[in-house]
C-alpha positions as CSV (number, residue, x, y, z in Angstrom):
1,X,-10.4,0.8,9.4
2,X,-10.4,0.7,5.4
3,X,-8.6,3.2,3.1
4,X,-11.8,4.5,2.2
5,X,-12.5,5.8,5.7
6,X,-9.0,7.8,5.8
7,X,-9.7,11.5,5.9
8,X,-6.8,12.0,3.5
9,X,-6.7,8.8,1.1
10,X,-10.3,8.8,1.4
11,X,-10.9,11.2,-1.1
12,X,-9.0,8.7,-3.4
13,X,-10.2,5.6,-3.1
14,X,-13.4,6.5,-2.5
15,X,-15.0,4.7,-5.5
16,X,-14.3,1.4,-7.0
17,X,-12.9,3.0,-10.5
18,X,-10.9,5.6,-8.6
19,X,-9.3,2.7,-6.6
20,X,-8.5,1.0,-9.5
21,X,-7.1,3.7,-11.4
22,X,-4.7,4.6,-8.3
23,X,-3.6,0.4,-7.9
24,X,-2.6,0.5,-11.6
25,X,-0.5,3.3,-10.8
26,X,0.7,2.0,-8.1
27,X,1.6,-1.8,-9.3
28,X,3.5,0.5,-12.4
29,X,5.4,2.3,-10.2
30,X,6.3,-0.9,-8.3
31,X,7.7,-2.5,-11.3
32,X,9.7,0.7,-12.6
33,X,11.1,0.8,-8.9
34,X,12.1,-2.9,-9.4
35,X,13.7,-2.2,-12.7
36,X,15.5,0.6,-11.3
37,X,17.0,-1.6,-8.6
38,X,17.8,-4.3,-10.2
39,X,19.6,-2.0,-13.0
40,X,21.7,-0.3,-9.9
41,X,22.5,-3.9,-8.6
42,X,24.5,-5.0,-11.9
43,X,25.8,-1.8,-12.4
44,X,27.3,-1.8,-8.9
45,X,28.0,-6.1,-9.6
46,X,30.0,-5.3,-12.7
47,X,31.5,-2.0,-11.2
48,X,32.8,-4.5,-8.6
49,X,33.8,-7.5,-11.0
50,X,35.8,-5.1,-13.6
51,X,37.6,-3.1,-11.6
């Protein structure tokens, strides 16, 4: 079963520049979760280290 065939995503990813579009969005939101996490670690680290 493909993500096109889902009766929910389907309607999302069922062309090749709609699939695109939402893996762009997706990949972005990846890296801005990333950023976020990575910010929370040293802020927590140096928290920690300064006390």
């Amino acid at each position: 079963m493909s993500i096109e065939d889902d009766e929910i995503l389907g309607e999302f990813f069922d062309t090749p520049e709609k699939k695109a579009k939402w893996m762009r969005r997706v990949i972005l939101l990846y890296i801005i979760w990333i950023i976020f996490v990575i910010i929370g670690l040293t802020t927590v680290l140096l928290y920690y280290l300064f006390k």
